[in-house]
C-alpha positions in Angstrom: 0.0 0.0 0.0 1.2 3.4 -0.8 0.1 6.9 0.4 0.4 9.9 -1.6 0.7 14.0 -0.3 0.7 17.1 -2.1 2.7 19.8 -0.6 3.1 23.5 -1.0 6.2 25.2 0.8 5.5 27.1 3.7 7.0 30.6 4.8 6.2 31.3 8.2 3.0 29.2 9.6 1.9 28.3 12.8 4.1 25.3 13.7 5.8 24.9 10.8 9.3 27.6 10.6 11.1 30.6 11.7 12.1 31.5 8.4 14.6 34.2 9.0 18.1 34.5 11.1 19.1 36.0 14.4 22.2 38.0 14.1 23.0 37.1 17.1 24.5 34.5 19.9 21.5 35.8 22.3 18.1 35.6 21.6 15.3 36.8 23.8 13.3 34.5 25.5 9.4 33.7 24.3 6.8 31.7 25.6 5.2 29.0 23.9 2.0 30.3 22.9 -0.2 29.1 25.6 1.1 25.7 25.7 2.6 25.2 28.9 5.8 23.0 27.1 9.5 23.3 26.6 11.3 24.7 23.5 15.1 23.7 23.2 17.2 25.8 20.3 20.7 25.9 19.9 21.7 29.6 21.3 25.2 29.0 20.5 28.1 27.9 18.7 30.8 29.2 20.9 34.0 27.0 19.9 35.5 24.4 17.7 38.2 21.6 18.7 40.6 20.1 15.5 41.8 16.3 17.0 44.1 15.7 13.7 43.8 13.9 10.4 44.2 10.0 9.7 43.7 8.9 6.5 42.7 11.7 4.7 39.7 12.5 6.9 39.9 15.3 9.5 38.2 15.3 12.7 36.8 18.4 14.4 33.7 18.7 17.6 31.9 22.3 17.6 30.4 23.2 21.5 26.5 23.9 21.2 25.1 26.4 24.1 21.6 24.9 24.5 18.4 27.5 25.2 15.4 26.4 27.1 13.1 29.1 25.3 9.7 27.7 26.5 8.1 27.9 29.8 8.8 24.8 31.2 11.3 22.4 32.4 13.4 20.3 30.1 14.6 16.9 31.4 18.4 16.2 31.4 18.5 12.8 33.2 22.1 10.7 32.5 21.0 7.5 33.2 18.0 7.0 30.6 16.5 8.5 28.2 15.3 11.6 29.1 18.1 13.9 27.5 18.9 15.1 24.6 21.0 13.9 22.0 23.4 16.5 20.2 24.2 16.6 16.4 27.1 18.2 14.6 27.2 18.9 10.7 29.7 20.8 8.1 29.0 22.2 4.9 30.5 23.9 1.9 28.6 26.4 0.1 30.6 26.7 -3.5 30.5 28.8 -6.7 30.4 27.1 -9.6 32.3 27.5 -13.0 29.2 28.1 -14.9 28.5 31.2 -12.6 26.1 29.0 -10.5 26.4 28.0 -7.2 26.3 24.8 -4.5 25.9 23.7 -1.2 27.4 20.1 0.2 27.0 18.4 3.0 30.6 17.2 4.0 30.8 15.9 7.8 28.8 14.3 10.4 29.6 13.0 14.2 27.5 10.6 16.1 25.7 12.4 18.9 26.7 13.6 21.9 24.0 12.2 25.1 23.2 15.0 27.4 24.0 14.3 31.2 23.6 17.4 33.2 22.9 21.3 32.8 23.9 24.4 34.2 21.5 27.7 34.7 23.1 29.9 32.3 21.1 33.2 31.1 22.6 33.7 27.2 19.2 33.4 26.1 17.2 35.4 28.8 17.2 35.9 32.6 17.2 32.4 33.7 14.0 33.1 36.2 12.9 29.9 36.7 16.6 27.6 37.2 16.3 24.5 38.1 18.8 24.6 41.2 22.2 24.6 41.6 25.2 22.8 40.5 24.9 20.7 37.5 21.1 19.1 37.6 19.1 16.6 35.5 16.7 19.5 34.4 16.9 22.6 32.4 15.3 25.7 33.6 13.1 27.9 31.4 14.6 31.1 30.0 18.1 29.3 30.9 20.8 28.0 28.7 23.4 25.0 28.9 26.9 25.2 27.8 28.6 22.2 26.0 32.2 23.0 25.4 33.9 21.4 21.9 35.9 19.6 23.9 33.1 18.4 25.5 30.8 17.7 22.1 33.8 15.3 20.9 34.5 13.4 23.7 34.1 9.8 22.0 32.7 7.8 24.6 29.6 10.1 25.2 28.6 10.2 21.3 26.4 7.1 20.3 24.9 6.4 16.7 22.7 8.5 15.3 20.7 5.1 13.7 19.3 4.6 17.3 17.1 7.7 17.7 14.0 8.4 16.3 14.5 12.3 15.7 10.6 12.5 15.0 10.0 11.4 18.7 13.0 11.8 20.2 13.2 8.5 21.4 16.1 6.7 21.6 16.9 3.0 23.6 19.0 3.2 27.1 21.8 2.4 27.0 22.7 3.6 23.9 24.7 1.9 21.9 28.8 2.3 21.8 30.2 -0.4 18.9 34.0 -0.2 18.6 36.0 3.1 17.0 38.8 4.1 15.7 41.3 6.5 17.4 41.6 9.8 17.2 38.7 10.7 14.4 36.4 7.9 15.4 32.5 8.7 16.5 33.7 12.5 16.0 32.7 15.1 13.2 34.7 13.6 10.4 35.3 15.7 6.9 37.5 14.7 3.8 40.6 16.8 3.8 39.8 16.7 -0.1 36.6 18.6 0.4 38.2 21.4 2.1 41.6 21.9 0.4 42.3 25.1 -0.6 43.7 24.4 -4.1 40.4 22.9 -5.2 38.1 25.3 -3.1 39.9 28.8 -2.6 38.1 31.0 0.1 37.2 33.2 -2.8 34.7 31.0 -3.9 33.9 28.9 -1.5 32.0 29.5 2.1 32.0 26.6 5.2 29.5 26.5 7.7 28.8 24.2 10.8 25.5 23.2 12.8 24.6 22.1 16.1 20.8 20.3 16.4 19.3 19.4 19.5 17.0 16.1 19.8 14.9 15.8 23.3 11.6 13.7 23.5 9.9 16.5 25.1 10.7 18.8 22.9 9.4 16.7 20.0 5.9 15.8 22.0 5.5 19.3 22.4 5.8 20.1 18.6 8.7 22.3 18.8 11.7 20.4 17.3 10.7 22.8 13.7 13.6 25.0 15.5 16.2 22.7 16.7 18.9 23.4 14.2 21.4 26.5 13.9 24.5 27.3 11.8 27.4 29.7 12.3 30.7 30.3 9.6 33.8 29.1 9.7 37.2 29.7 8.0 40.3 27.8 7.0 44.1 28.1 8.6 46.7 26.5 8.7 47.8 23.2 7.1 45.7 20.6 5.3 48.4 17.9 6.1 47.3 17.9 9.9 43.7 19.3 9.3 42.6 22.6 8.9 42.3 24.9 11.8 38.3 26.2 11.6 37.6 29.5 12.6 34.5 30.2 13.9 33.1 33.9 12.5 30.1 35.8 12.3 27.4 35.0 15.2 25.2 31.7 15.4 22.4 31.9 12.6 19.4 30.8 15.6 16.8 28.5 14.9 17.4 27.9 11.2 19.3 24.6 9.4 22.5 25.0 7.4 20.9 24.9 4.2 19.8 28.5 5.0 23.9 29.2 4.8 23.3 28.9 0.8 20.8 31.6 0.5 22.9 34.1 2.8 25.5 33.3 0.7 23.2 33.2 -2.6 20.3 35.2 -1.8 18.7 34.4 -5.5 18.6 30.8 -3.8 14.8 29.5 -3.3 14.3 27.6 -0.3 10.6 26.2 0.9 9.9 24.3 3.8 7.9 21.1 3.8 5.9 19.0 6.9 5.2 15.3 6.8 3.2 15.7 9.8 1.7 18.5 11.9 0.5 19.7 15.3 -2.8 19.5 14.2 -3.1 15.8 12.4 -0.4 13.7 14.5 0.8 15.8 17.5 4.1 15.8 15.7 6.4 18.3 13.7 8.6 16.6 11.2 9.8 18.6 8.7 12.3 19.2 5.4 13.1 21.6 3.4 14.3 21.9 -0.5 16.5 24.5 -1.8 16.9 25.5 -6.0 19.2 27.6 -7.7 19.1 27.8 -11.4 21.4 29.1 -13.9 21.4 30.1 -17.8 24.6 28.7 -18.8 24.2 29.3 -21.9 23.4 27.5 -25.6 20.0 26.9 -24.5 21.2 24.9 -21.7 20.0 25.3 -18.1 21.6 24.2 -15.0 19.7 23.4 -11.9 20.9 22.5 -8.3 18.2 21.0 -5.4 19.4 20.6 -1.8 17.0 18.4 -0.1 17.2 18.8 4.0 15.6 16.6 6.7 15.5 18.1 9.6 13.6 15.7 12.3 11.5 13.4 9.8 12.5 9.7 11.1 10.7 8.2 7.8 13.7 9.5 5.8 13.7 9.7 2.3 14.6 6.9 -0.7 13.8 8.9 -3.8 14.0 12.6 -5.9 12.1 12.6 -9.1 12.4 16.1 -11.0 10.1 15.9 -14.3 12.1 16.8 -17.6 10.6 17.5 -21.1 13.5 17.1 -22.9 17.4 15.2 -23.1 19.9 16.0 -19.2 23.1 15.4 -19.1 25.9 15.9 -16.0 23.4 14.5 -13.1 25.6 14.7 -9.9 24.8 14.0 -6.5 26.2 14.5 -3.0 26.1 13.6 0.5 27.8 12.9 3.5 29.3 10.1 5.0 27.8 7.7 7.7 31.2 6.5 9.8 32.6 4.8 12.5 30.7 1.8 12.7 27.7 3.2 12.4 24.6 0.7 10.3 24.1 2.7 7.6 25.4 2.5 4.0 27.6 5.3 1.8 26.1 3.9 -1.5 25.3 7.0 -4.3 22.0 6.8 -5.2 20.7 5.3 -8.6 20.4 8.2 -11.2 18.5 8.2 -14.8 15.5 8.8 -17.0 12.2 7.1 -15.4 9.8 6.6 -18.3 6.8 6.2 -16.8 6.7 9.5 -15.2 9.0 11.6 -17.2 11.1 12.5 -14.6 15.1 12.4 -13.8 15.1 10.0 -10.9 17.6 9.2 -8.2 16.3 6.5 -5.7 18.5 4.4 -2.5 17.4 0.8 -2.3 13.6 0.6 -0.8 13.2 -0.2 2.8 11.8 -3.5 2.5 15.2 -4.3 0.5 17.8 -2.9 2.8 16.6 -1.2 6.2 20.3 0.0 6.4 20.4 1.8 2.6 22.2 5.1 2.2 18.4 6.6 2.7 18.0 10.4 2.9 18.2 10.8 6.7 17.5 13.4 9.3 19.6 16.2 10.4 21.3 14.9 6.6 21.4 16.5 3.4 21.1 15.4 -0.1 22.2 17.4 -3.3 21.3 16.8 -7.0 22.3 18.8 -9.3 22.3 18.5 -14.0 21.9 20.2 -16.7 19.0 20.6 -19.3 17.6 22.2 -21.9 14.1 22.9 -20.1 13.9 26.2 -18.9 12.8 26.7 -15.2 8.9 26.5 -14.9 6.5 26.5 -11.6 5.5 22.7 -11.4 6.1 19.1 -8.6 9.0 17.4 -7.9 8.3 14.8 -5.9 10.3 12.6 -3.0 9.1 9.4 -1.7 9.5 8.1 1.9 12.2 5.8 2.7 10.1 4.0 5.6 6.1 3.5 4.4 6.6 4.6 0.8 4.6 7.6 1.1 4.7 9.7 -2.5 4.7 13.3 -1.4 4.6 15.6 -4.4 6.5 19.2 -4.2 5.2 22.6 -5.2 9.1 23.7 -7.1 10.6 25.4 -9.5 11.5 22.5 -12.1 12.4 22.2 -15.6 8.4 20.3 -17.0 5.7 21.0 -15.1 3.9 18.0 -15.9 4.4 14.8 -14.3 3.3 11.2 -16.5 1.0 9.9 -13.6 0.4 5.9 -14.3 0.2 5.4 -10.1 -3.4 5.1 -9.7 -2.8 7.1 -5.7 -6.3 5.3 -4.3 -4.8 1.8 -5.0 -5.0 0.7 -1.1 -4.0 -2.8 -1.9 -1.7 -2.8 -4.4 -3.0 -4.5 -7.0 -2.5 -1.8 -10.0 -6.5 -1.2 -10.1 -8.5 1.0 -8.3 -11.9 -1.2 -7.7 -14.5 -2.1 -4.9 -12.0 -3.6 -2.9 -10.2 -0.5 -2.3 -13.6 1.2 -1.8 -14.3 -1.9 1.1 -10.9 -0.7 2.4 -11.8 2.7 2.6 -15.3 2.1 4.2 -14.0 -1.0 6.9 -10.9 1.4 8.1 -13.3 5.0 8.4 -12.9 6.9 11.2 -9.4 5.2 11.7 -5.6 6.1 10.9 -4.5 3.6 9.2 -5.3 1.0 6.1 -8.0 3.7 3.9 -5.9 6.7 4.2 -5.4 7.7 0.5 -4.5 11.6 1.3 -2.2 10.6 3.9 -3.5 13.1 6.4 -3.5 10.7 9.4 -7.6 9.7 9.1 -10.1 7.7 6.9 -12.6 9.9 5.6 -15.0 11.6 3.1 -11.6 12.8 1.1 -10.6 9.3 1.1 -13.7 8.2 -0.1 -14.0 10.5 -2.7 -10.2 9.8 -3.9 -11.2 6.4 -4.8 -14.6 7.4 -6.4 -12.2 9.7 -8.6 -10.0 7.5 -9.8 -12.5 4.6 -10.0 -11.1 2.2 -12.8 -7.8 3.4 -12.3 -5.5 1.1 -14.1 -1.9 1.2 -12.4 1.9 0.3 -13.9 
């Protein structure tokens, strides 16, 4: 059974994004509208550590000063799960040859557990602390500071494939599989993707990011904020591993792949829910970036950066509908490390006929739970060239876990997609009949088994979905 959602980028709604940037390591505290919850952000990225290079790979830890921006407290317990778990990130935003321009996602670390923290006031007055010393709890309007040196110690990160960023949830003990020394479980980078020969500081930008994960957070539908980004520079010598800089302030509340748009402000980037507050009691959320260029000959070149922020369903596919020939289709990602499950393979690439779009796709879930799937607090770029000229039309990304189809208000080069899906076909037998319509009437009311529209309940649109495409004959 497949679901299918059609999505419009969001700006600034409800739940879903605080689109813009604070200039600023200090933000001032909020409330949460009513809702008597808490709100963790990263306030701060104060600090970087470099621990060497082995092998070509360089490892670094950036500290993250955690904000409690709600109004109430945040749990911090050691000894289960009832912490957070902390993410680090590095990206290269790059210009291009052909006057375009790029952003890559080139490190990851495991996570760092959270085990105690302090009262601090960087993001308000700290009124309401939870006590003294170093306790299990986090006051509202208080911050926590964890040094760099801190963030990289190796035997307080555990794998990112054991938490469930949509929930928070995570089992305890966490896991902690053997490393190597030195740049094991921290956040590792290719010294080829920083060298200065290939990407001179006059065309080329690197940013890091700290994300927060917390299971209260999540229930209470705030973790659309957990992500922030700050600039860094290069010194030093690549033999040994760059020295990073940190410069600018912390860019609050927003991902990294906002660092493309400050950089590029002709850059388009919409934001995307799987879920809501108001249909699951959940915020899981993505975001796509464009940037297309004329290079020229009646050629077009177009660059996506797909970001998943908290959504634990991940992502297997990106289909981008094409009228005419591509050529030069390119992708990029980081790399998973360390021991940890999941693959590094690319991601198939080429024309799909039965839709008309450039497709790249991971193996399916069912085939490999551990595939090189789009994953959260990851990025994904695609990038080719074309002849189609950019229009207003769907791209479309299908979930790793559940094969939901969601299809993407974006600039693309075809606006029309060859649809041979047949969406109300609830049991998967390429024809949309009476026993989907039996499906949809024994599951009403329910949120699960008639859902055609995906949004979380069997219901009148359901039922009319299958009515629509009554006699629907699938491929």
């Amino acid at each position: 059974m497949r679901s299918q959602i059609m999505m419009a980028g969001l700006a600034l709604a409800g739940c879903a994004l605080f689109v813009g940037h604070m200039n600023t390591d200090a933000v001032a505290a909020r409330g949460s509208g009513g809702t008597v919850a808490p709100d963790v952000i990263v306030g701060s990225l104060p600090g970087i550590t470099k621990y060497g290079a082995v092998g070509g790979i360089a490892a670094y830890a950036v500290g993250t000063t955690s904000c409690n921006i709600g109004n109430d407290f945040l749990l911090w317990e050691p000894n289960n799960n009832n912490h957070p778990t902390i993410g680090q990130n590095m990206y290269r935003v790059e210009q291009l040859d052909n006057g375009c321009s790029r952003i890559e996602h080139i490190g990851m670390s495991w996570l760092k557990h959270g085990f105690c923290a302090l009262q601090g006031t960087l993001c308000g007055s700290c009124s309401n602390p939870a006590g003294g010393g170093c306790p299990p709890i986090l006051g509202w309007n208080c911050s926590d500071p964890y040094s760099s040196s801190l963030n990289g110690s190796q035997s307080g990160l555990g794998p990112k494939s054991e938490v469930n960023a949509s929930t928070g949830f995570f089992p305890y003990p966490y896991g902690s599989p053997s490393y190597p020394a030195t740049i094991g479980r921290r956040l590792n980078v290719f010294q080829s993707d920083m060298d200065m020969s290939t990407y001179p500081s006059s065309t080329t930008n690197y940013f890091v990011e700290g994300q927060y994960i917390h299971p209260q957070d999540a229930a209470a539908c705030k973790s659309y904020n957990n992500a922030s980004y700050r600039e860094v520079t290069r010194s030093g010598s690549l033999n040994n591993g760059y020295n990073l800089n940190l410069i600018n302030s912390t860019r609050q509340m927003v991902p990294a792949i906002y660092a493309w748009q400050e950089i590029d402000p002709s850059v388009e980037i919409r934001t995307f829910e799987i879920s809501n507050c108001a249909t699951s009691g959940l915020n899981e959320t993505f975001h796509v970036g464009v940037k297309v260029c004329d290079i020229g000959n009646g050629m077009w070149h177009y660059e996506y950066a797909v970001y998943n922020l908290d959504c634990d369903k991940g992502f297997q596919s990106f289909e981008i509908p094409v009228n005419g020939t591509y050529e030069n289709a390119e992708q990029a990602f980081a790399m998973y490390h360390s021991n940890e499950v999941y693959a590094n393979e690319s991601w198939d690439v080429g024309f799909e006929p039965s839709t008309g779009t450039l497709k790249w796709s991971s193996d399916t879930f069912d085939d490999n739970e551990e595939a090189n799937a789009l994953r959260w607090n990851t990025m994904h770029t695609f990038s080719f060239d074309t002849s189609d000229p950019p229009v207003e039309g769907m791209a479309r990304l299908m979930t790793f876990k559940e094969g939901i189809q969601i299809d993407l208000d974006l600039i693309v080069p075809n606006a029309d997609f060859i649809d041979n899906s047949c969406a109300s076909d609830l049991n998967g037998d390429n024809l949309v009949d009476g026993q989907d319509l039996a499906a949809v009437l024994a599951f009403w009311g329910n949120n699960s088994g008639g859902d055609v529209d995906g949004d979380g309940i069997t219901s009148g649109t359901d039922l009319a979905a299958v009515l629509g495409d009554w006699g629907c004959i699938g491929e």
